[in-house]
SELO-755751 format. One record per residue (C-alpha): chain; x, y, z. Coordinates in Angstrom, 2 decimals, always signed. Example, Ala and Ser with C-alpha at 12.3 -4.5 7.8 and 13.67 -1.06 7.14 Angstrom:
REM residues 2
A_+12.30_-4.50_+7.80 .
A_+13.67_-1.06_+7.14 .
This chain:
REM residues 255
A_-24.69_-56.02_-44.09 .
A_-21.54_-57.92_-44.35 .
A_-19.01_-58.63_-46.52 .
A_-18.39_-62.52_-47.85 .
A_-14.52_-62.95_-48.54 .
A_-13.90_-66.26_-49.81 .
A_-9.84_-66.29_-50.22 .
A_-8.66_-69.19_-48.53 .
A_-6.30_-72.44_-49.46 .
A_-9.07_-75.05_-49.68 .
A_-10.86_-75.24_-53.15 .
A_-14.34_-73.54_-53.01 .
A_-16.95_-73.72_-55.57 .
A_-19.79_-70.56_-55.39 .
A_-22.81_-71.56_-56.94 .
A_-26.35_-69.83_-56.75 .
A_-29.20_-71.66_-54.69 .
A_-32.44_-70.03_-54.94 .
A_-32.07_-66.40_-52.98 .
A_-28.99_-67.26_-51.45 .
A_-25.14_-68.33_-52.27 .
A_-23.87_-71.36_-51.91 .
A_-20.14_-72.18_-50.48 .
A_-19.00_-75.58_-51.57 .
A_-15.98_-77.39_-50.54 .
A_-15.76_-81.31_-51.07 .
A_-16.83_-83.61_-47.89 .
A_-18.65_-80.68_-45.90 .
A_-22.13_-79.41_-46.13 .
A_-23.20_-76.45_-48.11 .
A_-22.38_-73.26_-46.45 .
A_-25.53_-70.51_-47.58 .
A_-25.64_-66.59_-47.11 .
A_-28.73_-65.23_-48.32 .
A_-28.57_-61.94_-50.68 .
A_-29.77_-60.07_-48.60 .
A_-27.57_-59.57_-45.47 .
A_-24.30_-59.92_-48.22 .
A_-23.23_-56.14_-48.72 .
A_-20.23_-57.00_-51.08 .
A_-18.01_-59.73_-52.04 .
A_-14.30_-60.15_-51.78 .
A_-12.98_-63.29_-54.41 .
A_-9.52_-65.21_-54.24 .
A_-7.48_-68.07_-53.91 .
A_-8.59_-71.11_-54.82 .
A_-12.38_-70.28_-55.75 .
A_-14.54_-71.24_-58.87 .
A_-17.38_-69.05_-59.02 .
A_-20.41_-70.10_-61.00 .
A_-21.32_-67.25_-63.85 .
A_-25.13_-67.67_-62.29 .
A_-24.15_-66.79_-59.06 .
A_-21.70_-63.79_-59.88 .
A_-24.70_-62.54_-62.28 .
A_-27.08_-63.02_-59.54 .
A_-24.86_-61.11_-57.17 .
A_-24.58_-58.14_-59.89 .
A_-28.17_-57.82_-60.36 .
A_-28.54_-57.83_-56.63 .
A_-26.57_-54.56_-56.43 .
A_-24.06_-56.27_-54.90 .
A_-20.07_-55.30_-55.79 .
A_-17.77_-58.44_-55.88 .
A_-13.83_-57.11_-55.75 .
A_-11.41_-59.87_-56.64 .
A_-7.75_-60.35_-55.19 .
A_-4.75_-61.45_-56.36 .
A_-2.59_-62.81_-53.53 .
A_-0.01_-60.76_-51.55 .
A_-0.85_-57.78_-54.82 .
A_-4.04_-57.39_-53.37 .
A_-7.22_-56.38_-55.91 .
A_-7.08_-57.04_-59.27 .
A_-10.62_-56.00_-60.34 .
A_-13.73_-55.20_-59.40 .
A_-17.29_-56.07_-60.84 .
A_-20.22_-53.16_-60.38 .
A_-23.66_-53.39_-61.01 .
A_-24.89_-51.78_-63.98 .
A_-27.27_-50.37_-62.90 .
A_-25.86_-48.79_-59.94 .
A_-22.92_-48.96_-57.56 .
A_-24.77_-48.85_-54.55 .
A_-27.69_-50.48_-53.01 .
A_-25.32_-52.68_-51.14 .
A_-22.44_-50.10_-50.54 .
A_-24.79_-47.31_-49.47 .
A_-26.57_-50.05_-46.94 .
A_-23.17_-50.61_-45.61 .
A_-22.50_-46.71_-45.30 .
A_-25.59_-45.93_-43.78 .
A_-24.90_-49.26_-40.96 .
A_-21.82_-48.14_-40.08 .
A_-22.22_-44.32_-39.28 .
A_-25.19_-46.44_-36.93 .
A_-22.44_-47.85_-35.14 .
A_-20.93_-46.50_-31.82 .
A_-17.14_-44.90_-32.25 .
A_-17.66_-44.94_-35.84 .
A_-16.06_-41.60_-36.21 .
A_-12.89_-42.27_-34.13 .
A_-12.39_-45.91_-36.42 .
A_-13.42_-44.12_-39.77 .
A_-10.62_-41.30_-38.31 .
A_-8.12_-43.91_-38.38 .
A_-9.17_-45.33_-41.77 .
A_-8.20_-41.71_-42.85 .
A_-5.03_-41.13_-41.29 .
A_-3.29_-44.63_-42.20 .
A_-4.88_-43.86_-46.34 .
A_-3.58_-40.19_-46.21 .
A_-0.10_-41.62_-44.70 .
A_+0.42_-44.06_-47.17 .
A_-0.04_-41.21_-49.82 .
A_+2.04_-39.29_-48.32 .
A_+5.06_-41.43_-47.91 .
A_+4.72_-42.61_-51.41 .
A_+4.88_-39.36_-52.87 .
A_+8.15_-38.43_-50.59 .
A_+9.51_-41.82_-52.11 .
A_+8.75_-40.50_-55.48 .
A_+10.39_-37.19_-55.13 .
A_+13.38_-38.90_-53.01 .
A_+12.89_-36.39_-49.84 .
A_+12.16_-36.67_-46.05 .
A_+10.08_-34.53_-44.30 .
A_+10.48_-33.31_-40.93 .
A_+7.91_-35.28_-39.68 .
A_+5.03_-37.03_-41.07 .
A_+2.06_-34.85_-40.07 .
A_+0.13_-33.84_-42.88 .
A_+0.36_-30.31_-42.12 .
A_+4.25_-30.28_-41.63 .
A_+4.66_-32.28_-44.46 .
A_+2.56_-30.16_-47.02 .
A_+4.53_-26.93_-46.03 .
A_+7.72_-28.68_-46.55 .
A_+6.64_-29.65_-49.86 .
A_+5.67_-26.49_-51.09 .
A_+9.04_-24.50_-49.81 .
A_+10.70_-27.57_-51.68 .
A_+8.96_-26.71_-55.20 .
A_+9.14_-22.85_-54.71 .
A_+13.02_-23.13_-53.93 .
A_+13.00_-25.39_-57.42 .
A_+11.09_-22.77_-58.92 .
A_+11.13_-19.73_-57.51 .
A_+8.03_-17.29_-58.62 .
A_+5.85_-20.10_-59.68 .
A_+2.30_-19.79_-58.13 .
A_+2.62_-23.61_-57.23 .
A_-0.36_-22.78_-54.73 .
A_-3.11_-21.42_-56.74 .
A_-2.12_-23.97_-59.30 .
A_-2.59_-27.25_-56.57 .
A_-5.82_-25.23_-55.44 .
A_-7.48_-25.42_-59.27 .
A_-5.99_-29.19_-59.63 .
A_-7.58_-30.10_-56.36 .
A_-10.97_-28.74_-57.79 .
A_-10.54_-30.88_-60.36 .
A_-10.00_-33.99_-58.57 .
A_-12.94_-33.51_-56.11 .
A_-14.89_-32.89_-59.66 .
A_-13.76_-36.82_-60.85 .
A_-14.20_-38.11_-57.43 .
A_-17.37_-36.63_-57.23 .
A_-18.40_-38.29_-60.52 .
A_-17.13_-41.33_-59.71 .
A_-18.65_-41.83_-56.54 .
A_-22.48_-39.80_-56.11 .
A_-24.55_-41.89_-58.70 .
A_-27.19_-44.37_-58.02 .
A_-28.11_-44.60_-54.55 .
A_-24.73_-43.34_-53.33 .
A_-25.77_-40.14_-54.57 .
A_-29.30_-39.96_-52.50 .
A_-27.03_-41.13_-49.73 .
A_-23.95_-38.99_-49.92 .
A_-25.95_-35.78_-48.45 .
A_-26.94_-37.32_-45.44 .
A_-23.72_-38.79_-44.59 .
A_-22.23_-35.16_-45.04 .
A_-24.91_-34.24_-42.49 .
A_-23.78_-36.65_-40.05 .
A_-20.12_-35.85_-40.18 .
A_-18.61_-38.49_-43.10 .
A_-17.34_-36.30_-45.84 .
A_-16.12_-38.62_-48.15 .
A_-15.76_-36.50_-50.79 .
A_-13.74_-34.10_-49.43 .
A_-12.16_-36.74_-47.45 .
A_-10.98_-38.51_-50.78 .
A_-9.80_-35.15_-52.31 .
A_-7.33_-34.67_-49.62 .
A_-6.01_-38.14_-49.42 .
A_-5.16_-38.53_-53.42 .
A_-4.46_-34.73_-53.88 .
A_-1.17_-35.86_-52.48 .
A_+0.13_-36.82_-55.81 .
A_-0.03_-32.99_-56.91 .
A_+3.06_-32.32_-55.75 .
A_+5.12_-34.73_-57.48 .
A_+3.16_-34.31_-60.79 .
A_+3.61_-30.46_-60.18 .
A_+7.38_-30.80_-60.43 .
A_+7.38_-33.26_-62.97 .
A_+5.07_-31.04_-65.46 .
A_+7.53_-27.53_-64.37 .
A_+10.52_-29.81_-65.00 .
A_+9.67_-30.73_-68.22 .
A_+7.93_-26.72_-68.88 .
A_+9.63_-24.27_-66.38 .
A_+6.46_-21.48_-68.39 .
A_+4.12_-24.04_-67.19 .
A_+2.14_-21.79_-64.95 .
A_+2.52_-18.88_-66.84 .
A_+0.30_-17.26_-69.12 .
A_-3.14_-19.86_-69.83 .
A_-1.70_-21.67_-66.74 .
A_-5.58_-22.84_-66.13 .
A_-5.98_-24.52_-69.82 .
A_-2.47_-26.10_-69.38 .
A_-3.72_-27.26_-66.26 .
A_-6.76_-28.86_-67.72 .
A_-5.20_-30.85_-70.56 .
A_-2.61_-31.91_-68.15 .
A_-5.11_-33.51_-65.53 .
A_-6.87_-34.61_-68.57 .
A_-3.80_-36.51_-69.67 .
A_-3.36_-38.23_-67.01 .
A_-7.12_-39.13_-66.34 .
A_-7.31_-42.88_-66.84 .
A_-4.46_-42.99_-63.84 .
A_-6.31_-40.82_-61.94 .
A_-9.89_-42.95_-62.55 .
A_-7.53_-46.23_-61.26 .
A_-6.62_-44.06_-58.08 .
A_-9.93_-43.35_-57.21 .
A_-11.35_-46.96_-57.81 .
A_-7.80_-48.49_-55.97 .
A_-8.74_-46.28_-52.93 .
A_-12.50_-46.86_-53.21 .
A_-12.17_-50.77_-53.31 .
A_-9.63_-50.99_-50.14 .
A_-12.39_-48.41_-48.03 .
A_-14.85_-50.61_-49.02 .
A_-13.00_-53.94_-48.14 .
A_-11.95_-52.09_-44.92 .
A_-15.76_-51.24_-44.31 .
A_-17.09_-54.52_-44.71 .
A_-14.82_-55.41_-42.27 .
A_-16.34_-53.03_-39.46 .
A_-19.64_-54.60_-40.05 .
């Protein structure tokens, strides 16, 4: 399965021609990719796309993200019916691939790196180094010197459960979810995998919510908790789908 990405210069038209798609640009022939070896669709630039064909697409099971210049994705369009035929058939061809776990290893470490330095830009500190580990301890000391006796940890324990919890509703329905289970098997965790790359942002929620209530984690610290993450779920629904879509373009891309 690959992924189509029509985001060039030169005006396209995508138009639907029996069981395949159609790429038209003026004075060439008609370029066609049948529906079934597309796995997803990346839209930008200068391209007119026929509503037939991006229907077509959507009933196919077939995601179509579009992009917005140097910002990067603007949208995305799912199937209703479900996510996944087409991301799941990706999913299942790469783990086929050899070194798979070494290049899905890097995907990781640059997603959970750009996390990371984004949340030491939002709390205005610098870590000793950048490894995850090093950089989580430092963290921690930093919001316990803030605010000494607060049980930061068993609070960012209970707000990762609750992430993993919205990831894993976001992501295992459809055919992803028949999927998900044997790609744990074979060594991709993407749930967990997810968790720890956007649980990141804990920390500088945590010291925005105990700036703003230093009795925040006292007392019915767990139903604070809960209407807090609830608060702030729509952001945390467009984290999840940001980081989905750019694993997804970058998967396509290994294909």
């Amino acid at each position: 399965m690959k992924t189509l990405i029509l985001n060039g210069t030169t005006p396209v038209r995508l138009s639907l021609d029996g069981p395949a798609l159609a790429v038209l640009e003026p004075a060439k022939a008609a370029r066609l990719y049948p529906f079934s070896r597309i796995g997803r669709i990346v839209v930008g630039g200068r391209v007119q796309c026929e509503a037939a064909a991006l229907a077509r697409c959507l009933r196919q099971g077939i995601p179509i993200t579009f992009v917005a210049g140097e910002e990067g994705a603007a949208g995305v369009a799912m199937p209703l019916s479900s996510e996944a035929p087409g991301t799941a058939r990706m999913l299942e061809s790469f783990v086929a691939l050899p070194r798979w776990r070494e290049r899905y290893g890097d995907w990781k470490r640059a997603a959970e790196r750009r996390e990371i330095l984004d949340v030491l830009r939002r709390l205005r500190l610098r870590a000793p180094d950048l490894r995850p580990a090093t950089v989580a301890a430092f963290l921690m000391k930093e919001l316990m010197r803030q605010h000494p006796g607060a049980q930061v940890e068993r609070w960012r324990a209970a707000a990762a459960a609750l992430l993993t919890a919205r990831i894993a509703s976001r992501l295992a329905h459809g055919r992803m979810g028949g999927v998900l289970p044997a790609l744990e098997g074979v060594g991709l965790r993407l749930l967990a995998d997810f968790t720890a790359i956007l649980e990141w942002r804990f920390y500088a929620d945590c010291r925005e919510w105990l700036a703003a209530d230093p009795t925040a984690l006292d007392g019915a610290w767990k139903s604070k908790l809960v209407a807090l993450v609830e608060e702030r779920a729509p952001r945390d629904e467009a984290r999840i789908q940001s980081l989905w879509d750019r694993f997804c373009y970058w998967l396509g891309g290994m294909l």
